[in-house]
C-alpha positions as CSV (number, residue, x, y, z in Angstrom):
1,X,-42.7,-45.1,22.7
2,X,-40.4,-44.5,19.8
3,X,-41.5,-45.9,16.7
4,X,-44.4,-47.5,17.9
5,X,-42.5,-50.4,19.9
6,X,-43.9,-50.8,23.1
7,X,-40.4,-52.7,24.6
8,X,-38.4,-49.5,23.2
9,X,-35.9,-49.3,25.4
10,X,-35.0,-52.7,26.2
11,X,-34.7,-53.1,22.2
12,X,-32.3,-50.2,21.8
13,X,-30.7,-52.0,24.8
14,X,-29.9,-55.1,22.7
15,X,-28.9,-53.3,19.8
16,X,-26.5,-51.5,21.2
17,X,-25.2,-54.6,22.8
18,X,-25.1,-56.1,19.2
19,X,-23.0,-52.6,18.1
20,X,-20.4,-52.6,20.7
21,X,-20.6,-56.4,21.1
22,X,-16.1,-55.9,19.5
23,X,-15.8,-52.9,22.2
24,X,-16.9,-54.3,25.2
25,X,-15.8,-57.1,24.3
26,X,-12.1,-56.4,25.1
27,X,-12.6,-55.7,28.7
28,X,-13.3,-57.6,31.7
29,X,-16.2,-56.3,34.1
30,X,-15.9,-57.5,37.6
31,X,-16.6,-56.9,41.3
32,X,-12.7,-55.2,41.4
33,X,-14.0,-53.2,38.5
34,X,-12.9,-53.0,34.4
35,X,-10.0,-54.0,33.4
36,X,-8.6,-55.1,29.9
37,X,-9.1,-58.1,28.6
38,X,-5.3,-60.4,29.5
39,X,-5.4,-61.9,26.0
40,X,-5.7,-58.9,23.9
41,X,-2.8,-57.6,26.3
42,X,-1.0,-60.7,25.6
43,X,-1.5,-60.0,22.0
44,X,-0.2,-56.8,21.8
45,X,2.6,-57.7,23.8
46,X,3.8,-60.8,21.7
47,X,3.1,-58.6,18.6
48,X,6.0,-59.4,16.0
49,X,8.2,-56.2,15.2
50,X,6.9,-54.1,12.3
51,X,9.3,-54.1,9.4
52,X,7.5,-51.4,7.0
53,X,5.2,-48.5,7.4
54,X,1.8,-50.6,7.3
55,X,3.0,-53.1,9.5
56,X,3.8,-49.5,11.6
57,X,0.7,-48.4,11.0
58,X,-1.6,-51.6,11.9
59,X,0.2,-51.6,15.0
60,X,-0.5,-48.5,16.2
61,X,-4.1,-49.2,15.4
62,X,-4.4,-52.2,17.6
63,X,-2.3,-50.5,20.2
64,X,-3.9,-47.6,20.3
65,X,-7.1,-48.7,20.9
């Protein structure tokens, strides 16, 4: 195995959970299939209206992720 671990890939498995722990994070896996996560939507939605260009820009940010 890679790097002498002898559980390699279920290591690299839990890693990458710890990586994208934030990115799959925002969804919601079920038998219907994925589908965002209703609070981040809820977020977004109740988002208060930018009033300068880095409130325009951190917006667009969140939103377009």
């Amino acid at each position: 195995m890679a790097f002498s671990l002898c559980n390699a890939p279920a290591t690299f498995q839990r890693l990458m959970n710890y990586v994208l722990k934030d990115v799959l994070g925002s969804h919601v896996i079920s038998t219907h299939g994925i589908k965002p996560d209703p609070g981040k939507i809820d977020k977004i939605v109740n988002y208060k209206t930018p009033t300068s260009v880095d409130e325009v820009r951190s917006f667009l940010g969140l939103a377009g992720y």
